[in-house]
N, CA, C and O atoms as a GROMACS GRO file, in nm:
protein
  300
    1UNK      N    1   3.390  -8.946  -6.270
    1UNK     CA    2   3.533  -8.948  -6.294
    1UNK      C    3   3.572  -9.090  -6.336
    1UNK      O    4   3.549  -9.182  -6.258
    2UNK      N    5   3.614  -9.107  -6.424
    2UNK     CA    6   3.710  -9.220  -6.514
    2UNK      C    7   3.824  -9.291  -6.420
    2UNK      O    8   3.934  -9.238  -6.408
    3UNK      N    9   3.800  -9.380  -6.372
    3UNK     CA   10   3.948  -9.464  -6.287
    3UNK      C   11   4.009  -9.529  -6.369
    3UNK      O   12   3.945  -9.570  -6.466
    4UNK      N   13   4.167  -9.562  -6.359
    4UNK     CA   14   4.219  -9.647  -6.430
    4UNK      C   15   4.206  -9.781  -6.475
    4UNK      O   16   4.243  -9.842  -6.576
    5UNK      N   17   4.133  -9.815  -6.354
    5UNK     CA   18   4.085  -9.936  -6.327
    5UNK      C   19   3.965 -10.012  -6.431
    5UNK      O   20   3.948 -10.125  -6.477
    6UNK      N   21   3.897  -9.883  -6.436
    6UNK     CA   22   3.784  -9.880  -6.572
    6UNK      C   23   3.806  -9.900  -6.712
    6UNK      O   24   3.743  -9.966  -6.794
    7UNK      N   25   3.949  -9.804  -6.728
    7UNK     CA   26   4.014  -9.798  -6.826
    7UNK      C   27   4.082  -9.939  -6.923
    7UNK      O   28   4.072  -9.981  -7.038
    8UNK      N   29   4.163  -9.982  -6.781
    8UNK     CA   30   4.245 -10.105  -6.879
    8UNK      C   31   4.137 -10.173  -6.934
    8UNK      O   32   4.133 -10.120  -7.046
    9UNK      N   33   4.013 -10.284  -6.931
    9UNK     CA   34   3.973 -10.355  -7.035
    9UNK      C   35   3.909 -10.344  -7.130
    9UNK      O   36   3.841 -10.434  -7.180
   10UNK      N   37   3.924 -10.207  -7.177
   10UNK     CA   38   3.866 -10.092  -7.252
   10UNK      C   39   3.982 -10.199  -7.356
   10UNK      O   40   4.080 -10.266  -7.324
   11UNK      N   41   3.888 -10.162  -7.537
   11UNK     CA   42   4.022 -10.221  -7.647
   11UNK      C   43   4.090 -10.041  -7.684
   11UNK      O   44   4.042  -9.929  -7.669
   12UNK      N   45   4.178 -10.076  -7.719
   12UNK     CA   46   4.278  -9.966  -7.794
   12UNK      C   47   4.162  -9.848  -7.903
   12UNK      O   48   4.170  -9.725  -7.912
   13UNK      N   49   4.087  -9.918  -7.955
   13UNK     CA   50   3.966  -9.827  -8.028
   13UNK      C   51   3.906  -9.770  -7.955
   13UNK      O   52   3.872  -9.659  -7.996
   14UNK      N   53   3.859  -9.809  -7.805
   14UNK     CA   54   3.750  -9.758  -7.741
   14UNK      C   55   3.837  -9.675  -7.697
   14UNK      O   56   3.805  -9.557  -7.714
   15UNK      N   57   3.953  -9.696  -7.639
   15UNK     CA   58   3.998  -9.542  -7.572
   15UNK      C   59   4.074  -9.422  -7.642
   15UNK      O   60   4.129  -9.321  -7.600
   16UNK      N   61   4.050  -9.488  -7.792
   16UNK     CA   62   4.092  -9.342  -7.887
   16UNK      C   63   3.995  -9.294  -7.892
   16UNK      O   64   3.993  -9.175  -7.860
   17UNK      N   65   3.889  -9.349  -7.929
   17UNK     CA   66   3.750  -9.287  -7.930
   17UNK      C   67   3.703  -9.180  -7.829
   17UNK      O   68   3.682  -9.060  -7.847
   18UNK      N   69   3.686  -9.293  -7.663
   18UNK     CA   70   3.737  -9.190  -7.587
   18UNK      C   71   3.816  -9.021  -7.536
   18UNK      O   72   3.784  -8.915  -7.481
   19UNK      N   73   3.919  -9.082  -7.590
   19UNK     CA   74   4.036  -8.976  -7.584
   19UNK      C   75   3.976  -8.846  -7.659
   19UNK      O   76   3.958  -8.732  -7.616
   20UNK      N   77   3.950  -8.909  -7.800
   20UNK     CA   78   3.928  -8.826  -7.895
   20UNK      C   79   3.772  -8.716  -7.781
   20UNK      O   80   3.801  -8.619  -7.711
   21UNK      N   81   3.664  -8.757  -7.793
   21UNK     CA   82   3.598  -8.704  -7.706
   21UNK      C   83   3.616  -8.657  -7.601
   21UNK      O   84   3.527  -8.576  -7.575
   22UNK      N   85   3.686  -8.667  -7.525
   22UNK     CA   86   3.736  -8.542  -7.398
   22UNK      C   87   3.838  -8.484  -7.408
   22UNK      O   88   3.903  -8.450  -7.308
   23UNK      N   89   3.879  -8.455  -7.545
   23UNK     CA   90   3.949  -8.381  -7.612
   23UNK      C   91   3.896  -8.271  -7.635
   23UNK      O   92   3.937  -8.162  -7.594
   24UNK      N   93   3.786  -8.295  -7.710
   24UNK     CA   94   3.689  -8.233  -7.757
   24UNK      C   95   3.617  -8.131  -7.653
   24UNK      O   96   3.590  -8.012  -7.660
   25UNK      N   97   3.598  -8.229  -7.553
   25UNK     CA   98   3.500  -8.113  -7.414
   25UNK      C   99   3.589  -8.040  -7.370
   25UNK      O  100   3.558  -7.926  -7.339
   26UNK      N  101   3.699  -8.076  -7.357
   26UNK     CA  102   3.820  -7.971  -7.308
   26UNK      C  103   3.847  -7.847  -7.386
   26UNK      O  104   3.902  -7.746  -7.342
   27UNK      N  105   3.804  -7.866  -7.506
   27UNK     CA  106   3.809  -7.772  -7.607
   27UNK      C  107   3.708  -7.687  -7.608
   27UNK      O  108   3.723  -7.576  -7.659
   28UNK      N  109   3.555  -7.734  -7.538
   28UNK     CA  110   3.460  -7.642  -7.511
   28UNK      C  111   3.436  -7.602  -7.406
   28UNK      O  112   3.352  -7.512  -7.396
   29UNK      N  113   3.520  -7.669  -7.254
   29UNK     CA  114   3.534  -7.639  -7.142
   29UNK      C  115   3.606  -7.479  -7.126
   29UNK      O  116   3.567  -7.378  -7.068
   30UNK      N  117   3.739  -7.514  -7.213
   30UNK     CA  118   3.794  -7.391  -7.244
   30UNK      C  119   3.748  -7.264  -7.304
   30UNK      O  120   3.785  -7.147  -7.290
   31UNK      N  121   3.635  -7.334  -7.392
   31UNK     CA  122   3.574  -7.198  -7.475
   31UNK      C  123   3.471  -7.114  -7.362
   31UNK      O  124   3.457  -6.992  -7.353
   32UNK      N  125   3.411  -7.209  -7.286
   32UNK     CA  126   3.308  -7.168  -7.193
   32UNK      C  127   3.383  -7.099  -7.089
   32UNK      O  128   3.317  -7.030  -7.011
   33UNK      N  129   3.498  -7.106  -7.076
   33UNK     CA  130   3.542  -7.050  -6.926
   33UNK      C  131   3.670  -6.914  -7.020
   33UNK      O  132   3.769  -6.857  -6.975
   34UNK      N  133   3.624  -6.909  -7.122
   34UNK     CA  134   3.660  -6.752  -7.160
   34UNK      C  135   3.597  -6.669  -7.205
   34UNK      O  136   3.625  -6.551  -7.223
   35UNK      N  137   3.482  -6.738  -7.233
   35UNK     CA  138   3.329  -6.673  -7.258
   35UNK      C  139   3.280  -6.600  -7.094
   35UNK      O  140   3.248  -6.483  -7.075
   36UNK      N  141   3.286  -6.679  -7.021
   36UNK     CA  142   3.246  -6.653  -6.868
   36UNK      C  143   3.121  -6.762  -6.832
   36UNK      O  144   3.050  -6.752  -6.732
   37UNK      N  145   3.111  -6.883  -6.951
   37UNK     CA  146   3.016  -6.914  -6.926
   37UNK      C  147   3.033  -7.067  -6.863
   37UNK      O  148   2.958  -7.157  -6.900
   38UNK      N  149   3.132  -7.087  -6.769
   38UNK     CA  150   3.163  -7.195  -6.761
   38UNK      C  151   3.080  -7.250  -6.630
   38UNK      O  152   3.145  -7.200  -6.539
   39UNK      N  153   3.010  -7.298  -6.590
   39UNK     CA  154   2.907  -7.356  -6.489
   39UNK      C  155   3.002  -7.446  -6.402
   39UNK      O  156   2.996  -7.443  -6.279
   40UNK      N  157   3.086  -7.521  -6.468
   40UNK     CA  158   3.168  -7.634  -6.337
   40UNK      C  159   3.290  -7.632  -6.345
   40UNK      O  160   3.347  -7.700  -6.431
   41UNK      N  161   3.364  -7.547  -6.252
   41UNK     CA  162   3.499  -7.523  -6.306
   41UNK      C  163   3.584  -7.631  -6.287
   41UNK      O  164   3.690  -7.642  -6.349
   42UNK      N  165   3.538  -7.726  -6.189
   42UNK     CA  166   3.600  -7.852  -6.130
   42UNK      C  167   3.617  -7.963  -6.208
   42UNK      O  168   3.696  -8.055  -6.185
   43UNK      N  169   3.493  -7.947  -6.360
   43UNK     CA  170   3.543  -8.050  -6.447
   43UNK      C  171   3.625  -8.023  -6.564
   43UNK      O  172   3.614  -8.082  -6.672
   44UNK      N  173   3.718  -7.920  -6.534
   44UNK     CA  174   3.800  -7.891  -6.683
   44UNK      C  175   3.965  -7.954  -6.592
   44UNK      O  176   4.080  -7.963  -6.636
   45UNK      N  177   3.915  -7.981  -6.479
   45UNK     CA  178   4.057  -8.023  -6.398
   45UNK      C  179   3.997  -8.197  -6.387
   45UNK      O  180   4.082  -8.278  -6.351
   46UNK      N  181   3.894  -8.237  -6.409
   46UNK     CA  182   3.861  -8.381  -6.434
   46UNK      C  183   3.897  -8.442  -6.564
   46UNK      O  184   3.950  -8.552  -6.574
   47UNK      N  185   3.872  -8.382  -6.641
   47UNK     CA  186   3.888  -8.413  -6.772
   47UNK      C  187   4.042  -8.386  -6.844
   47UNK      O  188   4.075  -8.448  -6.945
   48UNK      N  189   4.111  -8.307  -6.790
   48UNK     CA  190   4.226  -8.314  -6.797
   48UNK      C  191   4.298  -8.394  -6.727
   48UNK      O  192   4.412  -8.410  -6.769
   49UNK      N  193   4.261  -8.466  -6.612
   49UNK     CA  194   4.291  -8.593  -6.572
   49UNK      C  195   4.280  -8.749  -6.613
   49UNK      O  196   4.335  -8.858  -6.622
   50UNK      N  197   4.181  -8.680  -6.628
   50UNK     CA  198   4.123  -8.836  -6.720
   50UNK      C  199   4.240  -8.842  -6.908
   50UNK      O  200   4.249  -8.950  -6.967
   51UNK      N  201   4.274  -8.781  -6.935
   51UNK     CA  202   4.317  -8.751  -7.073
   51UNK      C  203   4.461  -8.799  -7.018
   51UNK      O  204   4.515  -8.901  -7.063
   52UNK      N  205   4.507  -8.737  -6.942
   52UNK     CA  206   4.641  -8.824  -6.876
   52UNK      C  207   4.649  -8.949  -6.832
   52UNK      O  208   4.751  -9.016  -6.851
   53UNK      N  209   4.551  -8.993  -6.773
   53UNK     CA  210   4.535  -9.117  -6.725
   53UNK      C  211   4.536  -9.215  -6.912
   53UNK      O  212   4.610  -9.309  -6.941
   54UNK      N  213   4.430  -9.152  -7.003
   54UNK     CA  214   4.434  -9.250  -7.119
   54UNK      C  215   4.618  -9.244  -7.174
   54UNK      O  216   4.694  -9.340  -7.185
   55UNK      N  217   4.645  -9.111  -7.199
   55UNK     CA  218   4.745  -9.103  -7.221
   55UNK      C  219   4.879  -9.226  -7.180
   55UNK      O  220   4.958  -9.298  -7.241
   56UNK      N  221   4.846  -9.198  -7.053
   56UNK     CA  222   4.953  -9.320  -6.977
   56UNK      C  223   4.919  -9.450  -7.020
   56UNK      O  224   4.998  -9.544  -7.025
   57UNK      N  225   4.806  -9.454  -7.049
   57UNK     CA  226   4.709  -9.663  -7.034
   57UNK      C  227   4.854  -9.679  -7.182
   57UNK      O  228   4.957  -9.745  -7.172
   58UNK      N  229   4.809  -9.593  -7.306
   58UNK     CA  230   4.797  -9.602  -7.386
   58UNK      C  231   4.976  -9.609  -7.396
   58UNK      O  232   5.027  -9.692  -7.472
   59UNK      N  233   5.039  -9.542  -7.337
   59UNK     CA  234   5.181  -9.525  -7.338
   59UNK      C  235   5.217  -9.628  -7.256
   59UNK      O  236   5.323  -9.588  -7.207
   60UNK      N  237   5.186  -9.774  -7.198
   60UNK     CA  238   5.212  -9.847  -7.108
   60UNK      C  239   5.186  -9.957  -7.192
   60UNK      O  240   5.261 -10.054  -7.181
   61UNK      N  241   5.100  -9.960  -7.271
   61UNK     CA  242   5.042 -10.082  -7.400
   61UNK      C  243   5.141 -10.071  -7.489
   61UNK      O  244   5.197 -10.178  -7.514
   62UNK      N  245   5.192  -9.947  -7.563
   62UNK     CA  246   5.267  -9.958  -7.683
   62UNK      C  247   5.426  -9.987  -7.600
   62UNK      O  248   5.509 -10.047  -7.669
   63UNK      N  249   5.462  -9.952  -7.478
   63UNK     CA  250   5.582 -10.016  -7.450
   63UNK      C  251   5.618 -10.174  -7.379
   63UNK      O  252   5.722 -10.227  -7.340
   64UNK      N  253   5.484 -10.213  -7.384
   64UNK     CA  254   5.455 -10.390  -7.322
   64UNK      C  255   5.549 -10.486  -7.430
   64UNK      O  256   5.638 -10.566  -7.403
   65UNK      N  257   5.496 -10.447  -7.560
   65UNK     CA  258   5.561 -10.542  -7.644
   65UNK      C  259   5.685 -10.480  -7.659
   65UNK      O  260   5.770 -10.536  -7.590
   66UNK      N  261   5.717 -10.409  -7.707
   66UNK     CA  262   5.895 -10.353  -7.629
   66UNK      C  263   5.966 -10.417  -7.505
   66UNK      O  264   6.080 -10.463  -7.507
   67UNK      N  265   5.910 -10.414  -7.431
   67UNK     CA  266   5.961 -10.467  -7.318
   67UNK      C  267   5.979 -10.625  -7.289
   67UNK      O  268   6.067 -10.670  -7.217
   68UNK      N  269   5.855 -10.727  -7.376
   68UNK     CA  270   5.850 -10.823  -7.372
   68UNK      C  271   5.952 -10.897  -7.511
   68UNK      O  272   5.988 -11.014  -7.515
   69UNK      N  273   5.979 -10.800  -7.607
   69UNK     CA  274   6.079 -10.867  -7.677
   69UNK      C  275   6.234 -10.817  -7.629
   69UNK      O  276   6.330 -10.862  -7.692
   70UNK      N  277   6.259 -10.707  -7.499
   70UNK     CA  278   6.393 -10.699  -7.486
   70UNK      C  279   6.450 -10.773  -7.433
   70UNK      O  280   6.571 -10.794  -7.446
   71UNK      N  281   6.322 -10.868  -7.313
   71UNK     CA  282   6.374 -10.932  -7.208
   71UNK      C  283   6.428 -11.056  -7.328
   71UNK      O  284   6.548 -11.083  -7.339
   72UNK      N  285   6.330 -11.117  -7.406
   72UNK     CA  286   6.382 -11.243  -7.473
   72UNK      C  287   6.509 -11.249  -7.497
   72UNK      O  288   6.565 -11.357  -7.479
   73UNK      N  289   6.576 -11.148  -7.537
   73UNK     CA  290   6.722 -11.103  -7.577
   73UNK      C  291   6.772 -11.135  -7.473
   73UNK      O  292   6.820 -11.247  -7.492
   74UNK      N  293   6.786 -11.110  -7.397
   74UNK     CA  294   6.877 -11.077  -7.281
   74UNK      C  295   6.905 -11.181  -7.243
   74UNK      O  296   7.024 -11.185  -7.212
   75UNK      N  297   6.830 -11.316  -7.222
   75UNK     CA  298   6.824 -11.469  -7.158
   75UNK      C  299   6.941 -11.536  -7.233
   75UNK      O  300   6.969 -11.654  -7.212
   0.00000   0.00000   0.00000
């Protein structure tokens, strides 16, 4: 399992890359568990965690510089 902690000094490429790839298994996690052939049902609820977790890193980076030019204003 992927911690956040792991996550942040990851660059912005590595965790699209990322992203992009457990995108992907989620997409065959899903295929396998309507097939009947899904072996670990516990990691289609990991990996959908982990995809939120990038989600957030990634939604916390693009509002840093937002946030760091509102404050300048404000002074």
């Amino acid at each position: 399992m992927t911690k956040t902690k792991d996550l942040r000094p990851q660059t912005d490429d590595q965790i699209a890359t990322a992203l992009g790839e457990l995108k992907r298994e989620a997409f065959n996690l899903r295929f396998q568990a309507a097939t009947g052939q899904l072996e670990k049902p516990s990691r289609v609820r990991e990996v959908r965690r982990t995809i939120a977790r990038i989600k957030t890193l990634q939604g916390q980076r693009a509002a840093a510089p937002a946030d760091a030019g509102s404050q300048q204003g404000a002074k």
